[in-house]
C-alpha positions as CSV (number, residue, x, y, z in Angstrom):
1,X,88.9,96.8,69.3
2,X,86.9,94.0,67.0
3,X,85.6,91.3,68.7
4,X,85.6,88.2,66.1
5,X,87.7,85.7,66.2
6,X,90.8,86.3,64.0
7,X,91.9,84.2,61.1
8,X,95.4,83.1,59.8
9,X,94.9,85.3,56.6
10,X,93.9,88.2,58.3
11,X,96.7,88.3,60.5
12,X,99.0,87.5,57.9
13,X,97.2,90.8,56.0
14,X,97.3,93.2,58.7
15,X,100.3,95.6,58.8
16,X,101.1,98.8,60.1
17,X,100.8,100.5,56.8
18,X,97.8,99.3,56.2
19,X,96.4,101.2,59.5
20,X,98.5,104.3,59.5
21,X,98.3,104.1,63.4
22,X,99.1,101.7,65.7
23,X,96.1,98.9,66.2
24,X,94.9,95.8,68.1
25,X,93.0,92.9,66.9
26,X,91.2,91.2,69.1
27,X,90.8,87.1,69.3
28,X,88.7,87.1,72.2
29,X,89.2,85.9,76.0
30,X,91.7,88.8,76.5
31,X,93.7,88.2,73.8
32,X,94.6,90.4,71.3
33,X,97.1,91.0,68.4
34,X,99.1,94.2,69.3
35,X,100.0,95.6,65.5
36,X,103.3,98.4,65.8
37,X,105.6,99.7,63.5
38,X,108.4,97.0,65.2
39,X,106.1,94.0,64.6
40,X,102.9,92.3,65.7
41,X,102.7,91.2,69.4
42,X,100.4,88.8,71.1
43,X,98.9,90.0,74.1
44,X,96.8,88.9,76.8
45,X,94.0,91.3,79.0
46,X,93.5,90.0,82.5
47,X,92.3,90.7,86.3
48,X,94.3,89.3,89.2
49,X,94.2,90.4,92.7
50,X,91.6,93.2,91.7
51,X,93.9,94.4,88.9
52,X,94.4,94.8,85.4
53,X,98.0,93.4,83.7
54,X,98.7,92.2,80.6
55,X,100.7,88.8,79.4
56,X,102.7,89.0,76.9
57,X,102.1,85.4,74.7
58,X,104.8,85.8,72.3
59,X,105.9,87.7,68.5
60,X,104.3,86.8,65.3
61,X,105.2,84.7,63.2
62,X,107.5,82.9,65.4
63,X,104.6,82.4,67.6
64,X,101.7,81.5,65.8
65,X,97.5,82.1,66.0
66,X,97.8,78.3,67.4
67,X,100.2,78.7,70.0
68,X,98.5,82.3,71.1
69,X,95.6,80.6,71.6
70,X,97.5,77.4,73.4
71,X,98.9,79.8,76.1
72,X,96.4,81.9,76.3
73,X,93.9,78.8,77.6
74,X,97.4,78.7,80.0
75,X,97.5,81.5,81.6
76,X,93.9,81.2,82.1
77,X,94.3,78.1,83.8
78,X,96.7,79.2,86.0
79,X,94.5,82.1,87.0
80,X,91.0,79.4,87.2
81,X,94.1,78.1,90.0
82,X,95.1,81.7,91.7
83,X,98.2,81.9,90.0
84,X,99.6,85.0,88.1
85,X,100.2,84.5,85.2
86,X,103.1,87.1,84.8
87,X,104.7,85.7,88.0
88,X,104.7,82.1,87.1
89,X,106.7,83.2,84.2
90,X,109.0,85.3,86.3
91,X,109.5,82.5,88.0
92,X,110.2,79.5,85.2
93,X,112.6,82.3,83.8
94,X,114.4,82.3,86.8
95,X,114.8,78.9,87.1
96,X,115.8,78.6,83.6
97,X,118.6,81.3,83.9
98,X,119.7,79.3,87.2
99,X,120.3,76.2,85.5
100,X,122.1,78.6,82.6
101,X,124.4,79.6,85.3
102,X,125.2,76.2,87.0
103,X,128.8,75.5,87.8
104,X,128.3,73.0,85.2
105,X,127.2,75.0,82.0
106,X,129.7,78.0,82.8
107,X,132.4,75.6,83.1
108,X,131.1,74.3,79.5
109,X,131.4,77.5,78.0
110,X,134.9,78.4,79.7
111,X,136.2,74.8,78.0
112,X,134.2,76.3,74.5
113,X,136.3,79.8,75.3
114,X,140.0,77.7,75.5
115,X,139.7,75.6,72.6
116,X,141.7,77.9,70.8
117,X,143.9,78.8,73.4
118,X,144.7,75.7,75.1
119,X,146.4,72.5,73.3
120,X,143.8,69.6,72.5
121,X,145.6,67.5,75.0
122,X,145.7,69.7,78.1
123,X,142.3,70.8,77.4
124,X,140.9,67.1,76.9
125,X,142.7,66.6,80.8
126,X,141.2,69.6,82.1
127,X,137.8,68.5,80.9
128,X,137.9,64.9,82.2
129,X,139.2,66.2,86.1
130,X,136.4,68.5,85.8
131,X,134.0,65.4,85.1
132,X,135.9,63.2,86.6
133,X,135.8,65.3,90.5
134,X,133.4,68.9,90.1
135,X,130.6,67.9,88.4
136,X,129.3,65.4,90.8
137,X,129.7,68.0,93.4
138,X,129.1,71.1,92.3
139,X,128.2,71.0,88.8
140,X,124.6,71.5,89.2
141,X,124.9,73.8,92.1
142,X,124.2,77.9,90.6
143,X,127.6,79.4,90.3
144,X,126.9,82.5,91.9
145,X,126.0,79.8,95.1
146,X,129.3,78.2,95.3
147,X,131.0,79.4,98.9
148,X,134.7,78.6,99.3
149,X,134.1,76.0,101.3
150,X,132.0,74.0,98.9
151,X,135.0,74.2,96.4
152,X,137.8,72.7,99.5
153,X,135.5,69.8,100.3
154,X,135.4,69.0,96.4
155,X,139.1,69.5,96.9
156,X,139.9,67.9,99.9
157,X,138.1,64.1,98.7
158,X,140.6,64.2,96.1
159,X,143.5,64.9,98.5
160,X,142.1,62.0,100.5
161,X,143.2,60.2,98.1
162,X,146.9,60.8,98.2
163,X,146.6,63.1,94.5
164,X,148.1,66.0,95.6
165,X,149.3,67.3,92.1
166,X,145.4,66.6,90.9
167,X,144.3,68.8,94.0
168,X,146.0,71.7,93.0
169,X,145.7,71.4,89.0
170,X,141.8,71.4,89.8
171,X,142.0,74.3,92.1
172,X,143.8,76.7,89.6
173,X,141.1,75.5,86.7
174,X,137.9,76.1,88.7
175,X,139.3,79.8,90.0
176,X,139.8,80.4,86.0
177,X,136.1,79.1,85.2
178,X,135.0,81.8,88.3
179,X,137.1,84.7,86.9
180,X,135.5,84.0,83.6
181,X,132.2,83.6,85.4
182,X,132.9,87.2,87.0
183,X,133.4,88.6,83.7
184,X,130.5,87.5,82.3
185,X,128.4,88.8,84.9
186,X,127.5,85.4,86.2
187,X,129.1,85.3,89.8
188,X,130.4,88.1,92.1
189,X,133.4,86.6,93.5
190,X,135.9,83.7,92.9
191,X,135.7,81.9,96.2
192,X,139.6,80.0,95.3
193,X,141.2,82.8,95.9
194,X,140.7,82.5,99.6
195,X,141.8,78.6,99.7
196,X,145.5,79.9,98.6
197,X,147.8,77.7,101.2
198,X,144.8,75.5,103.1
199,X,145.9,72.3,100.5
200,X,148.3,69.7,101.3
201,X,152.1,70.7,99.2
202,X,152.5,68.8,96.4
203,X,155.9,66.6,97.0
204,X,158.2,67.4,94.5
205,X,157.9,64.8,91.5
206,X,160.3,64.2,88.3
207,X,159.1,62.1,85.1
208,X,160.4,58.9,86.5
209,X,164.0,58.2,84.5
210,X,167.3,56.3,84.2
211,X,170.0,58.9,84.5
212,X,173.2,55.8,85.0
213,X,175.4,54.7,82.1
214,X,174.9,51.0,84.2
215,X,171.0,51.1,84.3
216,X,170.6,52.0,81.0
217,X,172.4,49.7,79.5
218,X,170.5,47.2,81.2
219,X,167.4,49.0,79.7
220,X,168.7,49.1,76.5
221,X,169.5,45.3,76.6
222,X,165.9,44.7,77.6
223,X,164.4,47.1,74.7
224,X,166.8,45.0,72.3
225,X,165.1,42.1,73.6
226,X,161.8,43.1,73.4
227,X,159.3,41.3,71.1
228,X,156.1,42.5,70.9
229,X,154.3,44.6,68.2
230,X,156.5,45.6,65.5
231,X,155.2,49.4,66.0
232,X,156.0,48.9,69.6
233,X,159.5,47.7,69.4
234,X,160.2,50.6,66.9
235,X,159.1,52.8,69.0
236,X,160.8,51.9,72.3
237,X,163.9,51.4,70.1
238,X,164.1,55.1,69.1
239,X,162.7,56.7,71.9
240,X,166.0,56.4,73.8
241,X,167.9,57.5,70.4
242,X,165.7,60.9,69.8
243,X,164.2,61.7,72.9
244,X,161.3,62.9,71.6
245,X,157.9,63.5,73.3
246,X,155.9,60.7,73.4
247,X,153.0,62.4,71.3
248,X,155.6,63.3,68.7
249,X,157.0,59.8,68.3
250,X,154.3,57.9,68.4
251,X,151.7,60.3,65.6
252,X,155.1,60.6,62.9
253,X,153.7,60.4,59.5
254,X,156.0,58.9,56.5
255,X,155.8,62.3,54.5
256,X,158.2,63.4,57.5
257,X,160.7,61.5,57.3
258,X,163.8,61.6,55.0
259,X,165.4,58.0,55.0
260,X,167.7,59.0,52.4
261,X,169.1,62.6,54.1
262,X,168.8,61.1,57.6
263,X,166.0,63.7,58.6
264,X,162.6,63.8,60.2
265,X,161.0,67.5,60.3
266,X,158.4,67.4,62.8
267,X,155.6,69.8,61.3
268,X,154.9,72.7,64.2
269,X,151.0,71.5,64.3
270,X,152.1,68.4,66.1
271,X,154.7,70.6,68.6
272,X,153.8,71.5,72.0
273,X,152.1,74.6,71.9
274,X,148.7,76.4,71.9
275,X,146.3,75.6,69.2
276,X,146.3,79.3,68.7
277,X,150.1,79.3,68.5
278,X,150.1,76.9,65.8
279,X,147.7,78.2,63.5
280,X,149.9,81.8,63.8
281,X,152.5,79.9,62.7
282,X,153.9,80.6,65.9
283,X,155.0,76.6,66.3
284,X,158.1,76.6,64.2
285,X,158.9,72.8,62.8
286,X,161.1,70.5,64.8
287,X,164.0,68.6,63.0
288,X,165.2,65.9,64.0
289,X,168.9,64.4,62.6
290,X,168.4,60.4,62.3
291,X,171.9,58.7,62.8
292,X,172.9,55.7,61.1
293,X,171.3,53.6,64.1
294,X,168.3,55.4,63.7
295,X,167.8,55.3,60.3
296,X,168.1,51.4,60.2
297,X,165.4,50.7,62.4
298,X,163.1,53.4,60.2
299,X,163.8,51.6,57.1
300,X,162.8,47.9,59.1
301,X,160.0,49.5,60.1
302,X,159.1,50.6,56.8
303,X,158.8,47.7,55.3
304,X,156.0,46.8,57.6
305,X,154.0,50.2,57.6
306,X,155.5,51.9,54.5
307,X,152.2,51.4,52.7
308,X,150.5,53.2,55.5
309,X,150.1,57.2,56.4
310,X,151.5,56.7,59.8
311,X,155.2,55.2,60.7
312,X,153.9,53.6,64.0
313,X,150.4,52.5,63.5
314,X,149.0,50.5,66.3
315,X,147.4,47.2,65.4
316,X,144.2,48.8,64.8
317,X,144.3,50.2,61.6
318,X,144.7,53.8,60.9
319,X,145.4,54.4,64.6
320,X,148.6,55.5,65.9
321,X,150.0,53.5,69.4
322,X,148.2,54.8,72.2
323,X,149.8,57.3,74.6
324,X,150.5,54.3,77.3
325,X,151.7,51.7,74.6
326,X,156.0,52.9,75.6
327,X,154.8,52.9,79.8
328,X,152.5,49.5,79.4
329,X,155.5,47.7,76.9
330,X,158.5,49.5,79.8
331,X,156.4,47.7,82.9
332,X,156.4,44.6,80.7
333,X,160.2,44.6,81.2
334,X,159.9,45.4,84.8
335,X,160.2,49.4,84.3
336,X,156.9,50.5,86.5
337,X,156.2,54.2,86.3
338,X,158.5,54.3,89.6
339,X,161.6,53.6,87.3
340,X,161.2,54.6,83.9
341,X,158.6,56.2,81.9
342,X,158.3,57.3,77.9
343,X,158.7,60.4,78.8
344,X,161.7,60.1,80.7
345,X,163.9,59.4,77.8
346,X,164.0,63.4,77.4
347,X,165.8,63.9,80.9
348,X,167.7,60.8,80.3
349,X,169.3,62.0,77.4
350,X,169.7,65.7,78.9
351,X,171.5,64.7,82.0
352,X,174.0,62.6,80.2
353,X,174.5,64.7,77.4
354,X,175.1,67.7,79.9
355,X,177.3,65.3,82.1
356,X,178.9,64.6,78.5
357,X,179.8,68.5,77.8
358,X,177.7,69.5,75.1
359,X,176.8,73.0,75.2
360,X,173.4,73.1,76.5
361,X,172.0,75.4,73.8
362,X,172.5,72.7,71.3
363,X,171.0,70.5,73.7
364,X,167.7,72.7,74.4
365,X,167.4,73.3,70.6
366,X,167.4,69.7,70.1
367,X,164.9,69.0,73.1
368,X,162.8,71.5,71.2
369,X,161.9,73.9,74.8
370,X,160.1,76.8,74.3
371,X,162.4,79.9,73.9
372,X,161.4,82.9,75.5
373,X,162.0,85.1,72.2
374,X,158.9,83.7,69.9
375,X,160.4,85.6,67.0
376,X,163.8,84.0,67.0
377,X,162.3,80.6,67.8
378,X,160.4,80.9,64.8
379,X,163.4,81.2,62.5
380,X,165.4,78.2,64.4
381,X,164.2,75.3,63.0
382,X,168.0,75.2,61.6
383,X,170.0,76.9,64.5
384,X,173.2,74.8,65.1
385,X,171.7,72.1,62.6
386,X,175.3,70.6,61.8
387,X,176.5,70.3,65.6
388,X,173.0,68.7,66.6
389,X,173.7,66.3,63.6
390,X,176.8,65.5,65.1
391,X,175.3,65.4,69.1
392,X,172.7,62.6,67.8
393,X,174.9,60.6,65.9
394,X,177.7,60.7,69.0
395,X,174.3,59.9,71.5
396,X,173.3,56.9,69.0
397,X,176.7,55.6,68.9
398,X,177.0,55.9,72.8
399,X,174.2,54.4,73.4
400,X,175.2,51.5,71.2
401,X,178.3,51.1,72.9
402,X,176.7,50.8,76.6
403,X,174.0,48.5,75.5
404,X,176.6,45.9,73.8
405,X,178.8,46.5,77.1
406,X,178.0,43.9,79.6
């Protein structure tokens, strides 16, 4: 083995070929540059404890003559000190695959794994519970650490207080971030499985909703009345009228909307459904029959945000109203989420319509559920088109009558 220093050229040189055999070239202090058919390795010759081991400093190029020579004054030092080398870096590896594994980073990558699976919205609430209660309590705690216990006192402070639902929501999302951890090979067990039955029941809860010809009149009368944003009072006009989602209503673009035919096709994209769903095409499109009533108020509304991509822009420009514009503008009338929410419009309309005597297939299609049979709900965009057209102009002219009826 030579003895002088090496020099950037040299090493740049020096290639298997060159030797025919394998070859090390020496850089003094132990070091050495271990020359293969694979590559060139930096190496490091050295005593500790009365024996001989060898570090291994890194591959060229990546690692360069510079930073060889950097660690290789390192591991002396840490031998000067009566540390090994080889075990000090056993060691920082094993802290750095610990912090790899935290609850924190494998819920990370479980949250990377969904994104295609799971709808932006349910994966944006899943995310913020998991910031919002785990992390500060077992998000920098090793996964493969985490005893059931750990997990039903993280639990239990959010039962304390009183969210139940949250509780139980949280429980089912970290047991799918520890199966995914098993898989992976980065924790033996899921410790939820054994907290089945130790949480509080979840009372029974409904969307909060008018379902009284008196009461809703009375709401109507106070939407009518309403005078706040124009966007707004579009909005809460029409929500009782189409019974849409609130995501639905509120992002509607212009292009989707047929003043002149009285129709709005809801593109599948903006459906409920998984993001994977929707880019299969697996999300068919939503229509929506406008009545008379309904079409009025689009073409006021027009006139104000016509001009604009979106049909109910909020007043910052560009934006659409926020998910808690309908609930915030409905507890300005006195409607607190105890009464009447956005959402509730949907079981509004479905218990009065039912109560009505419209067949409930036309009212499902129109509430746009999920159908167990994918392929046939992909080819019913138009199934019993003309008898929803007459359902939602009947509804409109209902609701009309009971809001004018004192």
């Amino acid at each position: 083995m030579a003895t002088n220093k090496l020099t950037d050229r040299q090493i740049k040189s020096a290639n298997f070929e060159n030797y025919g055999k394998r070859i090390k070239l020496s850089d003094g202090a132990g070091m050495y540059l271990d020359i293969q058919p694979s590559g060139k390795y930096w190496r490091m010759k050295y005593r500790f404890g009365g024996k001989e081991k060898t570090l291994a400093l890194g591959v060229y190029p990546d690692v360069s003559l510079k930073l060889a020579r950097q660690r290789r004054t390192e591991a002396r030092e840490q031998i000067a000190d009566a540390v090994d080398p080889n075990e000090a870096k056993k060691q920082e590896k094993a802290a750095l695959q610990e912090k790899a594994d935290t609850f924190k980073a494998v819920a990370e990558d479980w949250l990377k794994l969904k994104k295609d699976e799971l709808a932006d919205s349910t994966l944006e609430v899943a995310r913020k519970r998991l910031e919002t209660w785990t992390y500060p309590k077992l998000g920098h705690i090793p996964i493969a650490e985490i005893k059931p216990i750990m997990v039903l006192e993280a639990l239990r402070a959010i039962e304390n207080q009183g969210k139940y639902e949250t509780a139980h929501r949280l429980r089912q999302r970290i047991g799918e971030i520890f199966r995914f951890a098993v898989a992976e090979g980065r924790a033996e067990i899921d410790p939820t499985a054994t907290l089945k039955g130790l949480l509080k029941t979840v009372p029974t809860q409904h969307r909060s909703a008018i379902t009284t010809q008196n009461e809703l009149g009375k709401l109507l009368r106070a939407i009518e009345a309403y005078g706040g944003h124009a966007s707004t009072r579009a909005a809460l006009r029409l929500a009782p009228m189409l019974f849409l989602r609130p995501g639905e209503l509120r992002n509607a673009e212009w292009k989707e909307i047929d003043l002149e035919s009285g129709s709005w096709i809801i593109p599948g994209r903006r459906m409920k459904g998984t993001q994977k769903a929707k880019r299969a095409g697996q999300v068919p499109d939503h229509i929506v029959p406008l009545s008379i009533q309904a079409v009025a108020i689009l073409k006021e509304l027009h006139t104000i945000t016509g001009h604009q991509e979106l049909a109910f822009e909020s007043v910052k420009r560009g934006r659409p109203l926020s998910e808690n514009t309908i609930n915030v503008a409905l507890k300005s009338m006195g409607y607190d989420g105890t009464t009447m929410v956005g959402h509730g419009f949907r079981a509004t309309a479905s218990t009065i319509l039912h109560e009505q005597g419209w067949q409930p297939e036309i009212i499902e299609l129109q509430l746009a559920h999920k159908q167990r049979n994918q392929v046939a709900a992909a080819y019913n965009r138009s199934a019993r088109l003309e008898d929803r057209k007459r359902m939602m102009q009947e509804w409109s002219d209902y609701l009309e009558r009971i809001r004018e009826s004192d």
